[in-house]
C-alpha positions as CSV (number, residue, x, y, z in Angstrom):
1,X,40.1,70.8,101.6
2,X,38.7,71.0,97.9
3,X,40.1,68.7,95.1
4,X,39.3,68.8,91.7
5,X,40.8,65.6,91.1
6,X,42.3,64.3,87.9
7,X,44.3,61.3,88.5
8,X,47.2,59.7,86.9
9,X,46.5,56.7,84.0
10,X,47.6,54.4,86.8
11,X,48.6,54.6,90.4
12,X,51.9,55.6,91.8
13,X,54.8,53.2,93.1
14,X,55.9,54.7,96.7
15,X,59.1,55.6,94.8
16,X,57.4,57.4,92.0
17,X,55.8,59.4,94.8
18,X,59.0,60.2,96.7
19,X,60.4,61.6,93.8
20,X,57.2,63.7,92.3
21,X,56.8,65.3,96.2
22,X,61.2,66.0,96.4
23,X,60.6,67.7,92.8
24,X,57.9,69.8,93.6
25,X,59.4,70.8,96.8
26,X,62.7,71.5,95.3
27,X,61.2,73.4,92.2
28,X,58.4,75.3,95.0
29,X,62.0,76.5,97.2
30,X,64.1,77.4,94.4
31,X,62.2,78.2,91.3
32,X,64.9,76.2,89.0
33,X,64.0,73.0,87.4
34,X,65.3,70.0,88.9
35,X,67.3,67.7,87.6
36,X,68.3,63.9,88.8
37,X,71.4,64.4,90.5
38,X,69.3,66.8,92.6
39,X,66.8,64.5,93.2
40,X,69.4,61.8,94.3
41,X,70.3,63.8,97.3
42,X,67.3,65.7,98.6
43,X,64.8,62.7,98.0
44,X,66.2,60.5,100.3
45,X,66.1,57.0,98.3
46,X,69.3,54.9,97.6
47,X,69.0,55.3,93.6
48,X,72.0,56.0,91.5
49,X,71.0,59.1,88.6
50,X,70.1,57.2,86.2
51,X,67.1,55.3,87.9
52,X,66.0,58.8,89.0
53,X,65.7,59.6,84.9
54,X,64.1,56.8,84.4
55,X,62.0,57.4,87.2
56,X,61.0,61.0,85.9
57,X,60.4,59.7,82.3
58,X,57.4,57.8,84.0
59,X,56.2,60.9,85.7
60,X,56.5,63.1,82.3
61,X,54.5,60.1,80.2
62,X,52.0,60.6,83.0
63,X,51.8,64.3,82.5
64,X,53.0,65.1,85.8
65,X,56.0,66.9,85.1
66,X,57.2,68.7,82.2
67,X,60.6,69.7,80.4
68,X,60.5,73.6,80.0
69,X,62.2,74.2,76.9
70,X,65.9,72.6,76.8
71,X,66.7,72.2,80.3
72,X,67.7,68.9,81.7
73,X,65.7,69.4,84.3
74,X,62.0,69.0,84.9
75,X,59.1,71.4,86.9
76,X,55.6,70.2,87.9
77,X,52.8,70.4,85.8
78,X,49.5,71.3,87.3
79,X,48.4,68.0,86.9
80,X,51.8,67.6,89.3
81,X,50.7,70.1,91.8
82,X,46.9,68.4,91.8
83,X,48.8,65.4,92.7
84,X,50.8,65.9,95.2
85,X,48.4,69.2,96.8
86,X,45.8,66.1,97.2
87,X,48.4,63.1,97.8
88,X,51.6,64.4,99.5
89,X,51.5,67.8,101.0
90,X,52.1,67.5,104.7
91,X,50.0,70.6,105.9
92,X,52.5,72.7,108.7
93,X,49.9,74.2,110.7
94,X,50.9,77.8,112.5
95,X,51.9,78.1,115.5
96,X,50.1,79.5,118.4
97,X,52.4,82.8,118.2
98,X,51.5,83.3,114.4
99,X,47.7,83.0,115.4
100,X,48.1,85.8,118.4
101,X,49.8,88.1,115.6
102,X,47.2,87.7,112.9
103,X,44.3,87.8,115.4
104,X,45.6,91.0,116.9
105,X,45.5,92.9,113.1
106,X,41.9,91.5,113.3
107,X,39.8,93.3,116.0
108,X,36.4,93.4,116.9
109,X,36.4,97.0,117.5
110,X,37.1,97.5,113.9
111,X,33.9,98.0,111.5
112,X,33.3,95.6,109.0
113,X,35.4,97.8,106.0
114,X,38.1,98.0,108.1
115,X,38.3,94.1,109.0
116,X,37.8,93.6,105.7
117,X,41.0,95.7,104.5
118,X,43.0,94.9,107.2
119,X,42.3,90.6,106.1
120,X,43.4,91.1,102.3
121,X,46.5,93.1,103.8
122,X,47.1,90.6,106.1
123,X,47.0,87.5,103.5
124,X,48.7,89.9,100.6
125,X,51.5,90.3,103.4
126,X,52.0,87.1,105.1
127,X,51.9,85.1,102.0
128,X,53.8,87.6,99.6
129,X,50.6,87.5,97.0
130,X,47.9,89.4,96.0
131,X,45.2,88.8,99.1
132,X,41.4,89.1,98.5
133,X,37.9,89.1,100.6
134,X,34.5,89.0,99.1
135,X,32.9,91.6,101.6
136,X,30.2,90.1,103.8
137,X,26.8,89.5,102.3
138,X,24.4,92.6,102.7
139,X,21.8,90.4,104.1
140,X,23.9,90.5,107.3
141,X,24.3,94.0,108.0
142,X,21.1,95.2,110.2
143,X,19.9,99.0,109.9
144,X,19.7,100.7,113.1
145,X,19.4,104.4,112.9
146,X,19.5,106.4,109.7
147,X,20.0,110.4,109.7
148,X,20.5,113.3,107.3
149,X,22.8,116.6,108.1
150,X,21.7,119.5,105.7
151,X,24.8,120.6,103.6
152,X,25.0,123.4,101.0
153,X,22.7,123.8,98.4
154,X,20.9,120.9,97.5
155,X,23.6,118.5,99.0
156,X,22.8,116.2,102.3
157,X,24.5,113.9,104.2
158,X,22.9,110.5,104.8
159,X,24.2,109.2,107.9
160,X,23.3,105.3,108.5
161,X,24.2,102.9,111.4
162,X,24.1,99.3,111.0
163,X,24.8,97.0,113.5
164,X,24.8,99.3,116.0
165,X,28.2,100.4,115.8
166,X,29.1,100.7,112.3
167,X,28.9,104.5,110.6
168,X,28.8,104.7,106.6
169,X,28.2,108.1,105.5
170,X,26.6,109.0,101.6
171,X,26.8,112.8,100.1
172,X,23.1,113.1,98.6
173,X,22.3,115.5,95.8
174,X,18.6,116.4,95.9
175,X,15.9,118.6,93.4
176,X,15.6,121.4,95.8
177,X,16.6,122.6,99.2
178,X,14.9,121.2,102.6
179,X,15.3,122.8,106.0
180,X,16.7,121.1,109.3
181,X,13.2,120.4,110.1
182,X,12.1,118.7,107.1
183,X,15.4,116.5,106.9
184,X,14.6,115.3,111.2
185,X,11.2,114.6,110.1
186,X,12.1,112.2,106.9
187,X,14.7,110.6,109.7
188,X,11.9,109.9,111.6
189,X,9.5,108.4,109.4
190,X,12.6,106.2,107.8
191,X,13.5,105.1,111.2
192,X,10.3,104.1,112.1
193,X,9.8,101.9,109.4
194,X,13.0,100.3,108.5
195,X,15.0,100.4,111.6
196,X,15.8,96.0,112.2
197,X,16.1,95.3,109.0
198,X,18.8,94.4,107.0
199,X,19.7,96.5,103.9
200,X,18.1,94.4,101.0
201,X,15.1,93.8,103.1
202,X,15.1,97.9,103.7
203,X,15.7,98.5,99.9
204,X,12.5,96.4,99.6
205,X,10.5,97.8,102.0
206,X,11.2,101.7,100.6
207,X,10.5,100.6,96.8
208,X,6.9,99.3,98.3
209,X,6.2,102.1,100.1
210,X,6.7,104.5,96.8
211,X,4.5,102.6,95.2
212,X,1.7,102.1,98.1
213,X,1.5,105.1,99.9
214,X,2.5,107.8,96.8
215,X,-1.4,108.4,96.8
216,X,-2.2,108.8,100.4
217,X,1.0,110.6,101.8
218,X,2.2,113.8,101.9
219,X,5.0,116.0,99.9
220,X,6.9,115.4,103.1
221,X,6.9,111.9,103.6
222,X,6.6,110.4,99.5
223,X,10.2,112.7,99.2
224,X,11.5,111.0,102.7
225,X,10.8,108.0,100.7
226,X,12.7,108.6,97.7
227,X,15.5,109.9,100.0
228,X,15.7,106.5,101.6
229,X,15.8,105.0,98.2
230,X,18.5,107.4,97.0
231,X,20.9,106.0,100.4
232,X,20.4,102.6,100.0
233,X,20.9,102.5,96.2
234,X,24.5,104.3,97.1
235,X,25.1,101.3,99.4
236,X,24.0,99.1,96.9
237,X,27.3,100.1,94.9
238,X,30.0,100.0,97.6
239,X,32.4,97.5,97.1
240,X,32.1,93.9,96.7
241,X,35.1,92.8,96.7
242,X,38.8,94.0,98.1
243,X,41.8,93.6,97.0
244,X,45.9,93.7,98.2
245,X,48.9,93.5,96.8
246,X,48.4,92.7,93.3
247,X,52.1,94.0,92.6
248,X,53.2,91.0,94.2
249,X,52.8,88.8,91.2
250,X,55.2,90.7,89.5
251,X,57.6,89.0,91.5
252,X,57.6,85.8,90.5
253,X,59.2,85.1,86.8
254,X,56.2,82.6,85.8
255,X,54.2,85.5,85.8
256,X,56.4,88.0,84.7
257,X,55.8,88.5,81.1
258,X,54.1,91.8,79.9
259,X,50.9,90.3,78.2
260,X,50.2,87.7,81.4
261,X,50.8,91.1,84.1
262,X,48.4,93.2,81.8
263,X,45.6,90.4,82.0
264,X,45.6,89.8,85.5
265,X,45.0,93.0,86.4
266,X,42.5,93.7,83.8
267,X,40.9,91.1,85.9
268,X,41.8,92.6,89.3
269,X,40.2,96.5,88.0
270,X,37.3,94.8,86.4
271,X,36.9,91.9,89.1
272,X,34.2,89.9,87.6
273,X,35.9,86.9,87.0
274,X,37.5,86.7,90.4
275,X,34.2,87.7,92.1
276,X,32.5,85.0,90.4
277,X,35.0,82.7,91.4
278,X,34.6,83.7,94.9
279,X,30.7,83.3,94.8
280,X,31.1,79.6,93.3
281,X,33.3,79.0,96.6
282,X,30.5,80.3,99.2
283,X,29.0,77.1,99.9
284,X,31.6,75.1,100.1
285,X,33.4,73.7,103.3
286,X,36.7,74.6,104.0
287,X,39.6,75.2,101.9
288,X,39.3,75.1,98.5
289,X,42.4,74.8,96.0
290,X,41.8,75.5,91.9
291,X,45.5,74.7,90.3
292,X,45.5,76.7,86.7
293,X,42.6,75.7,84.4
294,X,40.5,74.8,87.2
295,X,39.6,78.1,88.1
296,X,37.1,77.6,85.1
297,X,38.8,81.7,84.2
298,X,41.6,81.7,81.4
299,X,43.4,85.0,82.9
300,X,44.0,82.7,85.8
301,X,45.4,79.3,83.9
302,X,49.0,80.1,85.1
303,X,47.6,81.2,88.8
304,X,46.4,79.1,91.7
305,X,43.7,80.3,93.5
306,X,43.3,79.0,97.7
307,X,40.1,79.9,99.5
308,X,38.5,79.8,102.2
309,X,34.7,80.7,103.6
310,X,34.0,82.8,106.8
311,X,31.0,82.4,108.7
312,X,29.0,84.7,111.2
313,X,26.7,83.2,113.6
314,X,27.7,80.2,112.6
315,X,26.4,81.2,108.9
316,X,28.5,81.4,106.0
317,X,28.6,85.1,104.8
318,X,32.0,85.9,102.5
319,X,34.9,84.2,101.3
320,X,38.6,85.3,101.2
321,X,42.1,83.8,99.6
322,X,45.2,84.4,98.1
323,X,46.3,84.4,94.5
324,X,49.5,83.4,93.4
325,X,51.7,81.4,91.0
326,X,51.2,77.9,90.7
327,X,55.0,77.0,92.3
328,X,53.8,78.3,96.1
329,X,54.0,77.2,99.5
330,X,51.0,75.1,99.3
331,X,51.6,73.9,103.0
332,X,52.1,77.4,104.4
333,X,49.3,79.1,102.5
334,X,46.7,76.7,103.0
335,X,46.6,77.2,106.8
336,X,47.1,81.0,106.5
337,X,44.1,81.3,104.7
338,X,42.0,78.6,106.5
339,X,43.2,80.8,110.1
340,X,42.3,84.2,108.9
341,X,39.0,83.2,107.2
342,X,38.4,81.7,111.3
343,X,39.7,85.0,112.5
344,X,37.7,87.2,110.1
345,X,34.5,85.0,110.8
346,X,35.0,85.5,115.0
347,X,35.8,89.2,115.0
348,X,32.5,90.1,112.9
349,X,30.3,87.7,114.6
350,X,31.8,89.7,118.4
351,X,30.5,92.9,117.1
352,X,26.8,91.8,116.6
């Protein structure tokens, strides 16, 4: 599990501790600050109030917790949360019966779009946040037949296969008209060079060929080329990243206010900040945890972001998470998302 540490100006007592895990727990349930004579009874240590205060005084000079505006009660900082996510969480792994339910929404029969949607449902609805999964890396998805299917005028539909069981299908528009025949014969000569290769290596292959063969090829085959071009640079624009249940986030009152809603899903429509993000994550180990600022993204300072990489083959190829407020379940989400990155990882690799 990633940390980006920042630790305290000096070390906790076992006390201090107790308290700062009860307060984020408390705050995490209930969403209210918590005050002393909450803390007296829920974090299990024989102190009367006012050694609590004096307690929490330590722990707001350290920066852990905060007063929000007049309340006598305090709420974690995210220096707090760094704290006790690296310190004091008690992970509560899932039980075998949750596993069984999430692995049956992720099937091996599914394509890889339809894992995919069904794994940012799946976190967006178990954890109550928006869910998210960088789509496999293109360099793992293997061509293995491509057709075309005449349609009216100068339309034609590009039929390609990759990894033998997955269909995608592109609407072409061509500069003129070409006959059943024509359209078999381009199949044929795109098959018989690019058929076992994946798609950047195919994209590759056909911008070499234009600019090898243009000379010594006929009509036929240089517009079979350019054909083959025209599919894959449709593929090239399919979609990088998906994502669910945004409108969760308007849930939760930290998150609430009109100018932070309209920014986050800026980011969510535009998704470059959350796809770079992602891409920073892919060669990391395990579950990784950024706690507001640490995202390195200002629309996400009052978010934290938990990810987690999937591998086929025993390869990493995407990564998937959750994002939410900073006041979450931190020991329920981080095995949710380290389970169904596992999931997502096996039922892809069983395909191939």
């Amino acid at each position: 599990m990633k940390s980006v540490r920042n630790e305290p100006k000096q070390p906790l007592n076992d006390r201090a501790k107790r308290l700062l895990r009860a307060l984020v727990e408390s705050y995490v349930r209930d969403g209210q600050p918590v005050g002393s004579r909450t803390l007296a009874r829920t974090a299990g240590l024989d102190l009367s109030p006012a050694s609590i205060r004096n307690v929490m005084a330590d722990l707001e000079d350290l920066g852990l917790i905060s007063a929000p505006h007049t309340s006598a009660g305090r709420i974690p900082t995210a220096q707090g949360y760094r704290l006790f996510v690296d310190s004091l969480l008690e992970i509560k792994p899932l039980d075998s019966e949750e596993v069984q339910q999430l692995k049956a929404r992720l099937s091996p029969e599914m394509d890889t779009k339809t894992l995919v949607e069904s794994a940012s449902d799946l976190l967006s609805a178990v954890t109550q946040m928006a869910g998210m999964v960088r789509v496999p890396r293109h360099g793992h998805t293997v061509l293995s037949q491509i057709e075309f299917l005449k349609l009216s005028g100068h339309q034609v539909l590009a039929i390609l296969v990759m990894n033998k069981n997955e269909v995608q299908n592109r609407i072409l528009q061509l500069d003129r008209e070409y006959s059943h025949a024509e359209l078999q014969q381009m199949a044929n000569y795109l098959n018989e060079h690019l058929v076992g290769l994946d798609l950047s290596q195919a994209r590759e292959q056909i911008l070499q060929e234009m600019k090898a063969v243009r000379e010594h090829v006929n009509t036929l085959m240089l517009a079979a080329i350019k054909l083959g071009e025209q599919a894959f640079a449709s593929e090239q624009k399919t979609e990088q990243l998906v994502l669910a249940g945004q409108t969760h986030l308007m849930d939760y009152v930290e998150l609430s206010s009109v100018d932070k809603l309209r920014a986050l899903f800026d980011a969510f429509n535009q998704k470059r900040d959350i796809l770079l993000l992602l891409d920073n994550c892919i060669s990391a180990e395990g579950v990784q945890i950024f706690i507001g600022q640490e995202s390195g993204h200002e629309v996400l300072d009052d978010c934290s972001v938990v990810t987690a990489p999937y591998s086929m083959a025993g390869e990493v190829v995407g990564v998937l998470g959750v994002i939410g407020p900073t006041r979450m379940a931190y020991e329920r989400i981080i095995p949710v998302v380290d389970i169904t990155a596992k999931l997502l990882g096996a039922a892809l690799s069983a395909r191939d």
